[in-house]
Backbone as CSV, one residue per row, in Angstrom:
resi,resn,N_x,N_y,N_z,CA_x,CA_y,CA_z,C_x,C_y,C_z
1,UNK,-16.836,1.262,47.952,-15.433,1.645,48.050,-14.649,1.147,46.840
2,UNK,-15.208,-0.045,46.675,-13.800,-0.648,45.284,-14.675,0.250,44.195
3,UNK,-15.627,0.235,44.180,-16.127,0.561,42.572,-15.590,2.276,42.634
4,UNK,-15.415,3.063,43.841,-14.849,4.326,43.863,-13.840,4.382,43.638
5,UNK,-12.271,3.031,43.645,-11.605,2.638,43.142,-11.130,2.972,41.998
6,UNK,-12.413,2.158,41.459,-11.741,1.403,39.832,-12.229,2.564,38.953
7,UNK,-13.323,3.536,39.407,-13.375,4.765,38.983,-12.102,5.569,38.823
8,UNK,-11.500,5.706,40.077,-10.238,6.469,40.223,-9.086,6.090,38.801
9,UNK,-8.915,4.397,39.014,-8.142,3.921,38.174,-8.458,3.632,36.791
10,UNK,-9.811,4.211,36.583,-9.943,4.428,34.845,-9.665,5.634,34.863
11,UNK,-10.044,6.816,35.750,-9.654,8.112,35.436,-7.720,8.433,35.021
12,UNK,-7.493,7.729,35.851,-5.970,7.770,36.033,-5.382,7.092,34.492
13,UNK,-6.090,6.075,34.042,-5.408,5.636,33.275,-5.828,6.188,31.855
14,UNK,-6.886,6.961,31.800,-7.361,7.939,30.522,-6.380,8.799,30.459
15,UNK,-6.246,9.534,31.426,-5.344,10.901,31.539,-3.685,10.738,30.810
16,UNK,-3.268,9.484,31.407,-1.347,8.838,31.305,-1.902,8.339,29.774
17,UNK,-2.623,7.711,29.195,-3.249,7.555,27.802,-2.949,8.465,26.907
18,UNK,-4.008,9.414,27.177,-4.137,10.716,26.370,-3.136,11.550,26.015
19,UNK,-2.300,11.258,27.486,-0.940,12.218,27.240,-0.155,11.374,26.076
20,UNK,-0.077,10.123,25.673,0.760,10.050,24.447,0.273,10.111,23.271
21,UNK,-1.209,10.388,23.402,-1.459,10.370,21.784,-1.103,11.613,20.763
22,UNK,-0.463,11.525,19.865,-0.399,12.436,18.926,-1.536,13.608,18.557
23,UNK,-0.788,15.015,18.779,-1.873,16.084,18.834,-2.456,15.944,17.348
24,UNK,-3.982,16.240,17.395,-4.865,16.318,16.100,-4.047,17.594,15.423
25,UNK,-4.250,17.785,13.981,-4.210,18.589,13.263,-3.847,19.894,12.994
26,UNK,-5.087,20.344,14.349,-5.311,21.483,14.621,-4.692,22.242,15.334
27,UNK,-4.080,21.226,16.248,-2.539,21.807,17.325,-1.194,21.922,16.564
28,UNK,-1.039,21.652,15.149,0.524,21.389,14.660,0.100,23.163,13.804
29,UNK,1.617,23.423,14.338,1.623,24.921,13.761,2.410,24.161,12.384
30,UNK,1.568,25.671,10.853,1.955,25.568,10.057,3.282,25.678,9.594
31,UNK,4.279,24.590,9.198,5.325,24.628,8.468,5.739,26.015,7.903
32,UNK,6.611,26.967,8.323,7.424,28.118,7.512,8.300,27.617,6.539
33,UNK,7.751,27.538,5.038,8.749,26.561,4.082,9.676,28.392,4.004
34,UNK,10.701,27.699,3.165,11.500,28.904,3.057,11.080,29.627,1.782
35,UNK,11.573,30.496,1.471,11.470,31.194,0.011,12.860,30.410,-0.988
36,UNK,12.099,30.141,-2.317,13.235,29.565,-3.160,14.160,30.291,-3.412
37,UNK,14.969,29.107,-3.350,16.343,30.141,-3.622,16.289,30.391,-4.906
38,UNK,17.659,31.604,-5.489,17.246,31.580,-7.119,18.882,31.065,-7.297
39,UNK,18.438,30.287,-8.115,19.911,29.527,-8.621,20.835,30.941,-9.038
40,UNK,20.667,31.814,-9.358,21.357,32.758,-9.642,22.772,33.015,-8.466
41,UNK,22.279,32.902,-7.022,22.453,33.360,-6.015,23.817,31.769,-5.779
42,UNK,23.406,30.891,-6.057,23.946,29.686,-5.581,25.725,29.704,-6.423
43,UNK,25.679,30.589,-7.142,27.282,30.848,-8.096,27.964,31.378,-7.292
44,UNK,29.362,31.057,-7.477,30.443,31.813,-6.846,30.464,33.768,-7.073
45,UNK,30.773,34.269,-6.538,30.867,36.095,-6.599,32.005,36.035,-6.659
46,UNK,32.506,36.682,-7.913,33.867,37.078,-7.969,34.344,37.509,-7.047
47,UNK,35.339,37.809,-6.793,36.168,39.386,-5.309,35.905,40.804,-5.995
48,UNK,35.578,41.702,-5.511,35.840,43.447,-5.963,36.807,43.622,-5.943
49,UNK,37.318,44.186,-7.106,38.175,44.466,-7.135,38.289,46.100,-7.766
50,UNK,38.818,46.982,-7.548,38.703,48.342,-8.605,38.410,48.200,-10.089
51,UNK,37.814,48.957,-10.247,37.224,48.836,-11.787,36.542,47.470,-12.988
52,UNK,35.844,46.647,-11.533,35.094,45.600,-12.188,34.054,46.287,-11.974
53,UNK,33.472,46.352,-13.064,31.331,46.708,-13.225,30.860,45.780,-13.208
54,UNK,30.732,44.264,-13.717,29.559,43.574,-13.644,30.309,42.130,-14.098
55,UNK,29.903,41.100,-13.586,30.357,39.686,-14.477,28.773,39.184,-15.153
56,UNK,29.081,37.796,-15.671,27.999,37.383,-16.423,28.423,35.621,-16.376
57,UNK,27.377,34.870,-15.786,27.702,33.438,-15.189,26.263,33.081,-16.288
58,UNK,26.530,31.687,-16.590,25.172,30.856,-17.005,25.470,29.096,-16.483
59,UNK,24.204,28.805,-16.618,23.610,27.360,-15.982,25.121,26.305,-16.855
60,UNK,25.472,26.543,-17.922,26.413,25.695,-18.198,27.329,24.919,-16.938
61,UNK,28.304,25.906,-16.491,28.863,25.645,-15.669,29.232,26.592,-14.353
62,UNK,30.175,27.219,-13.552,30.122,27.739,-12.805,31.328,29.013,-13.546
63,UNK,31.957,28.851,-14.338,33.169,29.616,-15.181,31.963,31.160,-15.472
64,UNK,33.123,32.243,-14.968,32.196,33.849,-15.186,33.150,34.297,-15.751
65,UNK,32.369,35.475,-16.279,33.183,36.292,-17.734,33.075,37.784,-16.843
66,UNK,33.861,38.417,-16.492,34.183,39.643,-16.127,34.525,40.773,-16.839
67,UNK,33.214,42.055,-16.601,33.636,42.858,-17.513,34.506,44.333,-16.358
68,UNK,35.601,44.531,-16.758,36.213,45.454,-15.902,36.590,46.742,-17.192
69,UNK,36.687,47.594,-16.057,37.374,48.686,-17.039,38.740,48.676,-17.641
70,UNK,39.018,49.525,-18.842,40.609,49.009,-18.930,41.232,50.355,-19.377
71,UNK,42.229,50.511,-18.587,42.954,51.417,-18.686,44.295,51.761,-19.781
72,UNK,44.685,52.348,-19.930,46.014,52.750,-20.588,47.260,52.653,-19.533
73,UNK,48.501,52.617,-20.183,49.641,52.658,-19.100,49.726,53.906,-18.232
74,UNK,49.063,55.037,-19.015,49.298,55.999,-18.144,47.742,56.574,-16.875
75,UNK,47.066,55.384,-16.754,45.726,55.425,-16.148,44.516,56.251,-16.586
76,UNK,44.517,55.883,-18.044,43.718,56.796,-18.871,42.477,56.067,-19.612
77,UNK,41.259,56.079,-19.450,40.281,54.964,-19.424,40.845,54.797,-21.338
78,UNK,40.747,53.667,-22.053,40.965,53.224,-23.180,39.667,53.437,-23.842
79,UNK,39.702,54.468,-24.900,38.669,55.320,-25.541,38.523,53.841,-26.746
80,UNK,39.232,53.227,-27.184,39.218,52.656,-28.122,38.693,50.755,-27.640
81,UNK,38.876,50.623,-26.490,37.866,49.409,-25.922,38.159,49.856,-24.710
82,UNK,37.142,50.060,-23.831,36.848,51.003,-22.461,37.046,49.708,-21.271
83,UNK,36.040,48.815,-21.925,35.908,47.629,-21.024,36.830,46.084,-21.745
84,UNK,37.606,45.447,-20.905,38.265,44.088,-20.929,37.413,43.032,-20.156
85,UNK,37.639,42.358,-20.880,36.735,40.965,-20.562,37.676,39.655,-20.529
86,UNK,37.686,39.121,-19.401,38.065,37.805,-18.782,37.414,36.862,-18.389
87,UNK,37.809,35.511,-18.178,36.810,34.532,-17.735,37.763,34.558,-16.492
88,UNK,37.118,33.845,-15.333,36.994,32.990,-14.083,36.993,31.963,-14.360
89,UNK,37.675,30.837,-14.236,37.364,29.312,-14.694,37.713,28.903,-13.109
90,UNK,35.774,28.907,-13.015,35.856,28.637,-11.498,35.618,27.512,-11.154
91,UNK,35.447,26.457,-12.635,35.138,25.314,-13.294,36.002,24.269,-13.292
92,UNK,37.329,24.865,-13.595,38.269,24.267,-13.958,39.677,24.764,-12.516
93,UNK,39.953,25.360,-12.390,41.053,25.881,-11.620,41.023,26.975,-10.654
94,UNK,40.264,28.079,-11.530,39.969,29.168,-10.852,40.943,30.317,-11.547
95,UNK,41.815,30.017,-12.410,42.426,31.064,-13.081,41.790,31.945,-13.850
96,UNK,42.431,32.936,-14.631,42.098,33.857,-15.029,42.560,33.864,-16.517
97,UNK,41.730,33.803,-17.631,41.718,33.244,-18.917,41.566,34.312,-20.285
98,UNK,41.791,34.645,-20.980,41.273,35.083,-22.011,40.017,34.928,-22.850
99,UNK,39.302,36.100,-23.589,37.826,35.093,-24.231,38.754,34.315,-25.083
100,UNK,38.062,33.419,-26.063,38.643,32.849,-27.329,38.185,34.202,-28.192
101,UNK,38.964,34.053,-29.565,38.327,35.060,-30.962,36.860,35.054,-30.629
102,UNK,36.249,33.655,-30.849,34.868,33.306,-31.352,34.227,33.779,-30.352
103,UNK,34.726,33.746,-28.633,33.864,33.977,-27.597,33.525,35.521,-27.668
104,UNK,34.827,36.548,-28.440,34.860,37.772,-27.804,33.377,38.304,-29.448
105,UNK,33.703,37.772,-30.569,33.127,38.083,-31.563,31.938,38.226,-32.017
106,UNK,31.751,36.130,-31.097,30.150,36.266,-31.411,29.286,36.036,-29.911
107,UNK,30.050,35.560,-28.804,28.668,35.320,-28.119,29.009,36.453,-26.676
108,UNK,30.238,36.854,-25.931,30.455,37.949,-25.073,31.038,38.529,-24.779
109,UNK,31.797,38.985,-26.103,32.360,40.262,-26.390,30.964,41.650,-26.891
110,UNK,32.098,42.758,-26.587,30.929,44.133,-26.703,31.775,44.608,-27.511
111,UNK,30.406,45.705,-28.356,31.016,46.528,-29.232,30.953,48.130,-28.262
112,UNK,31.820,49.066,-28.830,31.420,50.643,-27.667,31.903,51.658,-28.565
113,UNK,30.988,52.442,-28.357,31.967,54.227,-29.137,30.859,54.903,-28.425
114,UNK,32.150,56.178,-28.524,31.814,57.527,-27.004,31.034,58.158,-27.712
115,UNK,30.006,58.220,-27.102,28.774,59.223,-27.589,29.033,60.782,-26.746
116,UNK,29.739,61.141,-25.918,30.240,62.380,-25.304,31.347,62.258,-25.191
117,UNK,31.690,63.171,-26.035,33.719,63.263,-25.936,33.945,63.500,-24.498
118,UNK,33.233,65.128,-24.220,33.527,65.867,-23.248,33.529,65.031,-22.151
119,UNK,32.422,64.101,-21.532,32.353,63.628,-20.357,32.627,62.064,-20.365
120,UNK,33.118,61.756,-21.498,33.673,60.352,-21.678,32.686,59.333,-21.838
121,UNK,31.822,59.268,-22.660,30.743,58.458,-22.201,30.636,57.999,-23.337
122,UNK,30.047,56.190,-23.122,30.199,55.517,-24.106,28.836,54.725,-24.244
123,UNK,28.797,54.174,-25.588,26.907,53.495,-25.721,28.246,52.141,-25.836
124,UNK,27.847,50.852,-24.832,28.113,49.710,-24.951,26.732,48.623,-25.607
125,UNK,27.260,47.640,-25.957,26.077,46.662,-26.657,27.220,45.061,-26.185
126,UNK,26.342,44.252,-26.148,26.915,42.612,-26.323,26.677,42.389,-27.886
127,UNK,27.782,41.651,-28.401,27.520,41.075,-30.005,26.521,40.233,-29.848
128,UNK,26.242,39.613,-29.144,24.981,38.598,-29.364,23.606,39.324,-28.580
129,UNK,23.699,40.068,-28.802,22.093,41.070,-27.954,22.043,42.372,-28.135
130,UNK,21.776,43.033,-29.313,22.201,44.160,-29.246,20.787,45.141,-29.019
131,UNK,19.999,44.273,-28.264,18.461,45.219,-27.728,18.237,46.038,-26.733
132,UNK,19.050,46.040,-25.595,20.142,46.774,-24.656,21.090,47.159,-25.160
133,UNK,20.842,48.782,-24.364,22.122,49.517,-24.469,22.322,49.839,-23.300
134,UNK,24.144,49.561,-22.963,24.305,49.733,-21.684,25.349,51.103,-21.739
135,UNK,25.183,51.797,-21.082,26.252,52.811,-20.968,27.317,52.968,-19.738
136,UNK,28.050,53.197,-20.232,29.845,53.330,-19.539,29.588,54.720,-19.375
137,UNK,29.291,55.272,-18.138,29.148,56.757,-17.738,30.001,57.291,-15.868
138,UNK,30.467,58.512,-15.788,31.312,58.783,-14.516,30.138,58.968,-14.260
139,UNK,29.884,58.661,-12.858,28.750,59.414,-12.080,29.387,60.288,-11.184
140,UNK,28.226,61.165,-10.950,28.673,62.378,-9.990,28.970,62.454,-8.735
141,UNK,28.514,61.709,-8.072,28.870,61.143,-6.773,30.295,60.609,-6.232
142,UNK,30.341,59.355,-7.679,31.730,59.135,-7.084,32.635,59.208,-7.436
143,UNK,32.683,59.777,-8.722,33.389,60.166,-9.824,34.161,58.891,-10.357
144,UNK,33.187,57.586,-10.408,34.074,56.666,-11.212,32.765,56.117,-12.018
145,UNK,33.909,55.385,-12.844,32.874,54.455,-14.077,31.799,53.711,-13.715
146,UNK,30.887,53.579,-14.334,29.857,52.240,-14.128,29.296,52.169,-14.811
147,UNK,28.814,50.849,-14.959,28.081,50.476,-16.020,26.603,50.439,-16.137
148,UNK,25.353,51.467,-16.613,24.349,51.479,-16.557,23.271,51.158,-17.078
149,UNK,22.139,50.375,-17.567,21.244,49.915,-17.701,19.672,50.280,-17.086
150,UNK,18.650,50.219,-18.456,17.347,50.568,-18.129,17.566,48.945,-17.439
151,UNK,16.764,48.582,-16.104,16.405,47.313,-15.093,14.592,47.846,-15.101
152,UNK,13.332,47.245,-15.520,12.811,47.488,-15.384,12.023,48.948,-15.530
153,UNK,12.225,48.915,-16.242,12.320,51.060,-17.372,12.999,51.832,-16.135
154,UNK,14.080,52.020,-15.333,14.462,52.523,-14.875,15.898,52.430,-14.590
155,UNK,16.331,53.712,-14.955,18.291,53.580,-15.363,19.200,53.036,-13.619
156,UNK,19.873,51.766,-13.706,20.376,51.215,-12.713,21.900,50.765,-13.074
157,UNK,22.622,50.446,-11.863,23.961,50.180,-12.405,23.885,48.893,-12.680
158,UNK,24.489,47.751,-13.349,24.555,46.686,-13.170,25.235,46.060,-12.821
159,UNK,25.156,45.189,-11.473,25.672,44.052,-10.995,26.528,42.642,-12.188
160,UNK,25.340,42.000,-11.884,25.663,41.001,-12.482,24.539,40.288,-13.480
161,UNK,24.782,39.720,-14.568,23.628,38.967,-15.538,23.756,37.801,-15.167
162,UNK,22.850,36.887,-15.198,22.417,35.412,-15.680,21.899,35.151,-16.075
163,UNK,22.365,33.926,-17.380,21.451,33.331,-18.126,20.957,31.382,-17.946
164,UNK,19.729,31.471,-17.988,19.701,29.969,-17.660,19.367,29.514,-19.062
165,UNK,20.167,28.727,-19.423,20.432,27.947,-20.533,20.270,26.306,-20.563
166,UNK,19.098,26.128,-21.409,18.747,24.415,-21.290,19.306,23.898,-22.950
167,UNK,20.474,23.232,-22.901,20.383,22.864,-24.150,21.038,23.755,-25.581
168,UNK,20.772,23.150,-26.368,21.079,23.969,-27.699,22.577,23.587,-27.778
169,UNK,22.945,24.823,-28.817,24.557,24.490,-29.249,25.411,25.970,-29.013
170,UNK,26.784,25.806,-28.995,27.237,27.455,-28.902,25.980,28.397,-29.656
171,UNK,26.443,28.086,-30.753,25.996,29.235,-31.945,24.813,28.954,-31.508
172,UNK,23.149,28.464,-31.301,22.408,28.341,-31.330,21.841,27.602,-29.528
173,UNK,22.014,28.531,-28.553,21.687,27.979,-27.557,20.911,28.683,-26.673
174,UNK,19.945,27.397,-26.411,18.237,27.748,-26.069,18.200,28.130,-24.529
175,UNK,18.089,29.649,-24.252,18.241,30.351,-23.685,16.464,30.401,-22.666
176,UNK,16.093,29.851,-21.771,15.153,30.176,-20.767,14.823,31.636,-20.685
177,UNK,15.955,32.428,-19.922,15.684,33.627,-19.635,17.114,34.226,-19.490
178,UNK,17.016,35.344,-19.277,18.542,36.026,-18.671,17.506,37.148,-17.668
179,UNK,18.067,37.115,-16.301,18.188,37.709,-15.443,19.238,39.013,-14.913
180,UNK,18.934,40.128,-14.991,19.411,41.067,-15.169,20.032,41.976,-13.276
181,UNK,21.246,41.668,-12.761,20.876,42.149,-11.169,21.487,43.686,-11.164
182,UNK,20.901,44.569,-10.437,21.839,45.543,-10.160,21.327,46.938,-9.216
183,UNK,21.671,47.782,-9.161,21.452,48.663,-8.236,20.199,50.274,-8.695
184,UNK,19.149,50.171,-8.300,18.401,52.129,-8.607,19.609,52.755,-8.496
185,UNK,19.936,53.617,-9.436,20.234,54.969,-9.569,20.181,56.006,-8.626
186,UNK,18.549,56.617,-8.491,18.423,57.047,-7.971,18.283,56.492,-6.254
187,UNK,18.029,55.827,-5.711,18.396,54.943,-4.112,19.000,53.882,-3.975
188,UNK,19.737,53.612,-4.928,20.415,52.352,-4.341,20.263,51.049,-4.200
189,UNK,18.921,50.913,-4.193,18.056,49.588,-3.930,18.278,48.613,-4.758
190,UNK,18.424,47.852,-4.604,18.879,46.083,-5.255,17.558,46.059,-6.285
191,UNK,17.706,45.951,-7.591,16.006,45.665,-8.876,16.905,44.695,-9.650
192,UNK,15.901,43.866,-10.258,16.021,42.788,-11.005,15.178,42.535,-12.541
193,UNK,15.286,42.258,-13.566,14.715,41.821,-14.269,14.964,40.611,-15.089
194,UNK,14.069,39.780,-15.338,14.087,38.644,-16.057,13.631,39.037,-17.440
195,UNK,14.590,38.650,-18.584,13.967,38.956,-19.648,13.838,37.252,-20.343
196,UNK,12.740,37.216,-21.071,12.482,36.003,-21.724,12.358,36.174,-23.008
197,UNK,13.870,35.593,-23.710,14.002,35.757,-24.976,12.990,35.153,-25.935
């Protein structure tokens, strides 16, 4: 009888045991890490506003340069600089700034002339990149401006650029990559390219 006991009470006390030990290995489901974020994503987004096409942010600081369309007094797209460019000093205040000379001249200001009178259409370039050509074209759909770009050999509107920048000096600064965001043409779909200067 006792030894049927003390049977009982090793069984009993294996079982209340076992239950606290930490499951082996093989019972822990694998960790879902997340997908990295892309620092691109982690910047402030301007607001939409009518006739902004695209801004352009880099790793410096959080301050974006906005390229919008620019009109005449009488709402007539400006044949003679199509697009105006502003900063965001989202860095400093959050106001709304002018480039400097030097900013618009040498590092993000654009040069433009209308390659179709008839349908208004213009070949844009950045002064500091002139290996892209972006075009200022009405599309048919919605009958307003945008700004278009080959994204991956295929003509897309563009969103927004980033460049990640380690280092260097204005005039001479050592550029990682620039990341290119924006929309297919033909469907709509969100494409990206990284170019590595």
């Amino acid at each position: 009888m006792k030894k049927s006991i003390y049977i009982i009470l090793a069984l009993l006390l294996f079982i209340i045991g076992t239950s606290f030990v930490s499951p082996t290995k093989k019972n822990i489901s694998p960790k879902h890490y997340e997908k990295p974020v892309n620092i691109a994503d982690t910047f402030p987004v301007p607001p939409q506003k009518p006739g902004m096409l695209f801004y352009v942010q880099r790793t410096h600081n959080t301050n974006t340069i906005v390229y919008e369309l620019n009109y005449t007094k009488d709402s007539m797209l400006n044949e003679t600089e199509p697009i105006k460019i502003y900063w965001i000093r989202y860095a400093d205040d959050g106001s709304i700034k002018e480039l400097s000379y030097i900013q618009r001249k040498y590092a993000y200001g654009l040069t433009s002339f209308c390659i179709d009178n008839q349908k208004k259409t213009f070949k844009v370039n950045f002064v500091s990149y002139k290996k892209r050509d972006i075009y200022l074209i009405k599309t048919n759909t919605e009958k307003k401006y945008r700004a278009c770009m080959n994204i991956n050999n295929k003509p897309a509107y563009i969103d927004k650029i980033f460049a990640k920048i380690d280092g260097g000096t204005f005039w001479l600064p050592h550029i990682t990559y620039v990341e290119i965001f924006g929309k297919d043409v033909s469907n709509n779909k969100p494409v990206s390219e990284k170019i590595i200067p």
